[in-house]
C-alpha positions as MATLAB code, in Angstrom:
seq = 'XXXXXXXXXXXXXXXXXXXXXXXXXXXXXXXXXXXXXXXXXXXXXXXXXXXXXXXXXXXXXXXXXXXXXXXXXXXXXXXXXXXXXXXXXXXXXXXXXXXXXXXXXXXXXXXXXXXXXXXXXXXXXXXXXXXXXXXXXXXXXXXXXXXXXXXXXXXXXXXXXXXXXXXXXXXXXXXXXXXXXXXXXXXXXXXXXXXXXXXXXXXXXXXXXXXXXXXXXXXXXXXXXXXXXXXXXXXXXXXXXXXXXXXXXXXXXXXXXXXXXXXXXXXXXXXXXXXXXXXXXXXXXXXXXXXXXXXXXXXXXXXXXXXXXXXXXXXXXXXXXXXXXXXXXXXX';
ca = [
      32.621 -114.007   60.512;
      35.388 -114.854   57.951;
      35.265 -116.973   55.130;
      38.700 -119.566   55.322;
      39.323 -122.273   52.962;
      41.595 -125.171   54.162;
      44.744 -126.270   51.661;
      45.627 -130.018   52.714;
      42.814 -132.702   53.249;
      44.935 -134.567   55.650;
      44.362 -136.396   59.089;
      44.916 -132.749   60.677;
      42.583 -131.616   58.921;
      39.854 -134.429   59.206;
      40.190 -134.617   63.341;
      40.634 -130.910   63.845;
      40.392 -128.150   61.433;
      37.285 -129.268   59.173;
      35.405 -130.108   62.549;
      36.345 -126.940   64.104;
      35.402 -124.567   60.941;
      32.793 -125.831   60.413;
      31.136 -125.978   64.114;
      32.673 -122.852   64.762;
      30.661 -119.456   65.042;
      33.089 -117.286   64.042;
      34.151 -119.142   60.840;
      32.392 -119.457   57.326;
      34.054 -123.182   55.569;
      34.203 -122.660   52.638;
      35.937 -125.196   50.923;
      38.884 -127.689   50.524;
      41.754 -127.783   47.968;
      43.753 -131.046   48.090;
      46.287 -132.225   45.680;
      43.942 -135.189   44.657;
      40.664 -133.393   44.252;
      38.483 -136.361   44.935;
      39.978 -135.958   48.355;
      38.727 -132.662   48.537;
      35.436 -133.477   47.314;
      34.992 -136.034   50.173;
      36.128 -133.221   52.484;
      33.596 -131.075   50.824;
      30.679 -133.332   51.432;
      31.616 -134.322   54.885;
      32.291 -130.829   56.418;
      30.635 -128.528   53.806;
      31.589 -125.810   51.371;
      33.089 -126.344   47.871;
      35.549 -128.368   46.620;
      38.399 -126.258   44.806;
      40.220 -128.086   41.272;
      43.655 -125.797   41.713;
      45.549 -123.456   43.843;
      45.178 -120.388   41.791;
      41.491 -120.807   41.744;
      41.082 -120.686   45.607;
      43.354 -117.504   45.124;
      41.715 -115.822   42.423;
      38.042 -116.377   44.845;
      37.737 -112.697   46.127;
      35.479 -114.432   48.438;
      37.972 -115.965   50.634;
      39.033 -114.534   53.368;
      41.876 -116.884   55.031;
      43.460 -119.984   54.516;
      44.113 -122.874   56.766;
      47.683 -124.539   55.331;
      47.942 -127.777   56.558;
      50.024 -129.537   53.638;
      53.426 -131.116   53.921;
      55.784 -128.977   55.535;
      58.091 -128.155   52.508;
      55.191 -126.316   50.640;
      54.734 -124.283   53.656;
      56.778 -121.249   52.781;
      54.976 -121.028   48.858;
      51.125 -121.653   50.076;
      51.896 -119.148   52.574;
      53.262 -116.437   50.659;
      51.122 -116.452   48.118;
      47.882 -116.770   49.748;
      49.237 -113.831   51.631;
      50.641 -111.465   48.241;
      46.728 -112.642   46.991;
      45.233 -110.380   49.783;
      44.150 -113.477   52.231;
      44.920 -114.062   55.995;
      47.289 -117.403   56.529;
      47.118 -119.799   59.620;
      49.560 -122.325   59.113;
      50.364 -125.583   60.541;
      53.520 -126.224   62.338;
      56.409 -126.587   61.889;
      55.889 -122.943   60.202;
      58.706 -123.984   57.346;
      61.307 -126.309   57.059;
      64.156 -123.459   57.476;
      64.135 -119.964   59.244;
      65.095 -118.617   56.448;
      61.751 -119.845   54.501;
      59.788 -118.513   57.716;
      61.644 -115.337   57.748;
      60.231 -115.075   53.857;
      56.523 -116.056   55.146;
      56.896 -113.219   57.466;
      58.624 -110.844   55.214;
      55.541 -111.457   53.429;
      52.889 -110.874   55.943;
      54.539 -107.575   56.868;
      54.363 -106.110   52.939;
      51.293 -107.527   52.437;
      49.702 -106.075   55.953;
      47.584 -109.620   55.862;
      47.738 -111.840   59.116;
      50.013 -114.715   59.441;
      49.581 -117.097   62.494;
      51.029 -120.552   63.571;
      49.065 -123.523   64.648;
      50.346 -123.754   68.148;
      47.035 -125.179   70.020;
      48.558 -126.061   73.114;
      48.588 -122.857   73.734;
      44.827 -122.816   73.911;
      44.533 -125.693   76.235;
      42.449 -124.695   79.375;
      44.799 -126.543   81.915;
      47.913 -124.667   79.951;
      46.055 -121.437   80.373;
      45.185 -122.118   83.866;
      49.308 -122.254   84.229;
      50.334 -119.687   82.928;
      48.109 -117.566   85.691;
      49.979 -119.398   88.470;
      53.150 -118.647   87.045;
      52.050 -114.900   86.364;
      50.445 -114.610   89.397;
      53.660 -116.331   91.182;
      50.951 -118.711   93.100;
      54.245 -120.753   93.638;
      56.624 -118.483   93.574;
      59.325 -117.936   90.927;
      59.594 -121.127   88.362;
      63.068 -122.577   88.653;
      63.391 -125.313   86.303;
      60.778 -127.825   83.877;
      60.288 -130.830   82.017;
      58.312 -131.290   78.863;
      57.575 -133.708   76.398;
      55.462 -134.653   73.971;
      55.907 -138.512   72.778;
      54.286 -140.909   70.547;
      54.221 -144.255   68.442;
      54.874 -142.074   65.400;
      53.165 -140.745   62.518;
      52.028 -143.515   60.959;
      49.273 -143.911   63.519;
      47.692 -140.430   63.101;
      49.107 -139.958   59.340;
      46.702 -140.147   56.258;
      49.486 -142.450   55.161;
      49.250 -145.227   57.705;
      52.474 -147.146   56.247;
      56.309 -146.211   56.775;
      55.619 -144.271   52.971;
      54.098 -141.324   54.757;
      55.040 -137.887   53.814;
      56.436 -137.457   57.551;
      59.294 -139.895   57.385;
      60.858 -138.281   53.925;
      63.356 -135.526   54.506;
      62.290 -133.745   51.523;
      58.782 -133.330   52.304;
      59.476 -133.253   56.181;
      62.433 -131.519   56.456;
      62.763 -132.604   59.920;
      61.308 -135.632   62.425;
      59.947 -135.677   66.048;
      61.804 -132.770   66.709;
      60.139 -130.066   64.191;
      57.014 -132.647   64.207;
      56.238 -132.448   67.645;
      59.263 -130.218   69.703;
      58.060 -127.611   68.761;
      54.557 -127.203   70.192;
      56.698 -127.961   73.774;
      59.491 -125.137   72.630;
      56.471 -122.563   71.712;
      53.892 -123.974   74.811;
      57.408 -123.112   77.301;
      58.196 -119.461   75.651;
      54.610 -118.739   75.906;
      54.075 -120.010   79.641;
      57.689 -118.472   81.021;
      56.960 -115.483   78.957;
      61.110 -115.015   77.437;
      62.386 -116.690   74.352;
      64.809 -119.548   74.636;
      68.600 -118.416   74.140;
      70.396 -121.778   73.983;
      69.975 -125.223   73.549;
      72.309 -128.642   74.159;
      70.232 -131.431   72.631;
      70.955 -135.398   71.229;
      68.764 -136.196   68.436;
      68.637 -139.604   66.851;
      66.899 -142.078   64.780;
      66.434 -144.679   67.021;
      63.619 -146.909   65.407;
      61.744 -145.937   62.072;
      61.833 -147.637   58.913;
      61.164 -146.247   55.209;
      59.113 -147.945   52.527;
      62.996 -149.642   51.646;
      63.520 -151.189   55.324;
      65.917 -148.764   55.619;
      66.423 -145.898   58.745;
      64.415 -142.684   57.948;
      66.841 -139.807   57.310;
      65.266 -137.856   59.917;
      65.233 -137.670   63.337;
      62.689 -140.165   65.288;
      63.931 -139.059   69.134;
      65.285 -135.995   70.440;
      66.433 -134.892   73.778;
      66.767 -130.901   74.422;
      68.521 -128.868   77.403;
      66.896 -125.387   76.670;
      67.812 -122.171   78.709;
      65.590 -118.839   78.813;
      66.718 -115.863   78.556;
      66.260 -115.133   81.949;
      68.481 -118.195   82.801;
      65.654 -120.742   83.566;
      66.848 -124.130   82.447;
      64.791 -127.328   81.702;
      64.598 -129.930   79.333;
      62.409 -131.534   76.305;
      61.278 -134.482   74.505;
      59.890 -135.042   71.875;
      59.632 -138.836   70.254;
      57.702 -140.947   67.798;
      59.188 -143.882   69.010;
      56.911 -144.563   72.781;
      54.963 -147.529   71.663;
      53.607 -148.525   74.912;
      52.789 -145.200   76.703;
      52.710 -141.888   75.047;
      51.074 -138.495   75.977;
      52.100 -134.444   76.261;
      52.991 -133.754   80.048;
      54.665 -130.340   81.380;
      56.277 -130.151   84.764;
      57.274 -126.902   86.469;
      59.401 -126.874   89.845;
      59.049 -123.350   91.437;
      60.290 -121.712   94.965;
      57.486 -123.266   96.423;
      56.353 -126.301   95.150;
      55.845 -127.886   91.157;
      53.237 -127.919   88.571;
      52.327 -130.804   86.626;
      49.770 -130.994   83.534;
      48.670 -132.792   80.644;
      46.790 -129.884   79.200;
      43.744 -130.842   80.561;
      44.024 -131.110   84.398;
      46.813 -129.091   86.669;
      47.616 -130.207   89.787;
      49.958 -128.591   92.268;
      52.213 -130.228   94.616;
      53.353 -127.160   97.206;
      56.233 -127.289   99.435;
      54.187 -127.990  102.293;
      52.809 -131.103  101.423;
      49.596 -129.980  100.388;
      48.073 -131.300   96.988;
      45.563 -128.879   94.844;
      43.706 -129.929   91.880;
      43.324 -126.583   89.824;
      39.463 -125.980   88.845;
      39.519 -125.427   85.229;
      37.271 -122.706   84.181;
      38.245 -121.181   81.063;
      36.187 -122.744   77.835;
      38.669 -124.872   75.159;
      39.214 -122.403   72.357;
      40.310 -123.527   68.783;
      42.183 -122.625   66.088;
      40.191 -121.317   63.718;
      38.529 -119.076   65.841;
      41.871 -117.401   67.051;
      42.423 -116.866   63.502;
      38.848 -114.878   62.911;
      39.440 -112.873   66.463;
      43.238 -111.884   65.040;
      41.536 -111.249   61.975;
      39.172 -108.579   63.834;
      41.533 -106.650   66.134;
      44.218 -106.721   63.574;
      47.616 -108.663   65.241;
      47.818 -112.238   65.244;
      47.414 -113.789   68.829;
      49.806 -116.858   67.854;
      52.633 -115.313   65.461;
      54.759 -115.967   62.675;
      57.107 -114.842   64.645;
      56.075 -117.468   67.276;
      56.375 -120.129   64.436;
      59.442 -118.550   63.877;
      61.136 -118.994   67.063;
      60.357 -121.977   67.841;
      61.598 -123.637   64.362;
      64.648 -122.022   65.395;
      64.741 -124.471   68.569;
      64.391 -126.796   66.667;
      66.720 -126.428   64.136;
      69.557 -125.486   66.498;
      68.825 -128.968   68.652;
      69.136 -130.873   65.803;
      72.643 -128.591   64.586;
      73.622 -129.172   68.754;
      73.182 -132.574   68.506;
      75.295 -132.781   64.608;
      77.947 -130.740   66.541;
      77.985 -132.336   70.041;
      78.279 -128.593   71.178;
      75.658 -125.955   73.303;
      74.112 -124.112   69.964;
      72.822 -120.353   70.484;
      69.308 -119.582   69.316;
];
């Protein structure tokens, strides 16, 4: 068992992390650190453990083990590095930075410091995403040939602490980047991890199509994006990713193979063969979480969801919203 404090109080953290550390089996909670500590506090007494007053004391506690950064994605690249140069374990929320270079630092930093640093990809972790990846391993369809993805919602300031257009996710300097690094990038990772290859290339439109600042004005970040992505191995397919789908919105993946096509929502597959025939996939692996792929990386030593990972797929994302600037097919 590991003993992991959680930077950010947060509506990530209040619907997934503080629930999942502290029903998990594998994880100690310890405590909170927010930037308001009365929101920390309240963390504290709803989930357990302490709450902490500053940064430097949760680094200074020789107790802790890992940290959980799930703040605002510009203080990404300092939480991480040093919680990491203090001799603690990092899993931190996506996107992993706001620039590759800032990840590359993160990483840098993991490798000096010989201390763990994962990203907080948990689609990977979904059953029915699991249960994909052995039919495309296995080749139960044959080889894949092309995909859809996307992940779309109403926006941020549905699921946002911040329930008002004045939430951290709509301003560039705290964000760094919109739908696309918000939510294109748990599609760019899910696809590299299910086709097994990197991404080489992307063609993409990117836009601000709909969201408003606290000033009435258009965010100066991206609220739609459209991605053509090709594999290394030459597989081509495309993503969405959106905060503007007020009426319907949802995570679906679709893979077209030699043999029929794929579909899921991450938590049912079904499989439409070539013959006609429809199969519902039985689901049988248990939903794992976050912070207990952090405490089983911790024990064996390599990090089962990378900074590397993080790494790549901020570079999607970055070079879909350069592709779109440019109007031009962007290397990755």
């Amino acid at each position: 068992m590991i003993n992991v404090v959680i930077l950010g109080c947060g509506s990530i953290t209040d619907w997934r992390h503080g629930p999942e550390c502290r029903d998990s089996d594998k994880v100690n909670l310890v405590g909170f650190w927010n930037r308001t500590y009365e929101t920390a506090k309240k963390f504290a007494e709803k989930f357990g453990g302490r709450a902490y007053e500053s940064y430097d004391e949760v680094l200074a506690d020789k107790g802790v083990d890992a940290i959980i950064v799930t703040t605002n994605n510009a203080t990404h690249m300092d939480m991480t590095v040093r919680a990491l140069e203090s001799g603690k374990h990092v899993l931190c929320e996506k996107p992993l930075a706001v620039t590759a270079e800032e990840a590359e630092k993160m990483i840098e930093a993991s490798r000096k410091t010989g201390k763990l640093l994962l990203t907080a990809f948990n689609q990977r972790l979904d059953p029915a995403h699991v249960a994909l990846k052995r039919v495309i391993d296995e080749k139960t369809l044959g080889r894949v040939l092309s995909f859809e993805t996307s992940f779309v919602t109403a926006g941020p300031e549905g699921w946002s602490a911040n329930k008002t257009p004045a939430t951290w996710f709509f301003n560039k300097d705290s964000a760094g980047m919109g739908a696309v690094g918000d939510l294109g990038v748990h599609k760019a990772d899910l696809m590299s991890y299910l086709l097994g290859e990197r991404f080489r290339s992307v063609y993409a439109a990117v836009r601000t199509l709909d969201k408003k600042g606290p000033d009435g004005d258009p965010i100066q970040i991206e609220d739609n994006g459209y991605a053509i992505l090709e594999s290394e191995s030459g597989i081509t397919g495309s993503l969405h990713a959106s905060w503007v789908c007020y009426g319907r919105g949802g995570s679906q993946t679709v893979i077209h193979f030699e043999s029929g096509t794929a579909v899921t929502d991450g938590a049912k597959l079904t499989l439409y063969h070539r013959d006609g025939k429809v199969t519902e996939v039985e689901i049988t692996d248990k939903a794992r979480v976050l912070c207990d792929v952090l405490a089983e990386s911790v024990e064996k030593g390599v990090p089962e969801i990378s900074g590397e990972d993080g790494l790549w797929a901020l570079k999607t994302a970055v070079a879909a919203i350069k592709s779109s600037a440019t109007s031009s097919k962007i290397d990755i």
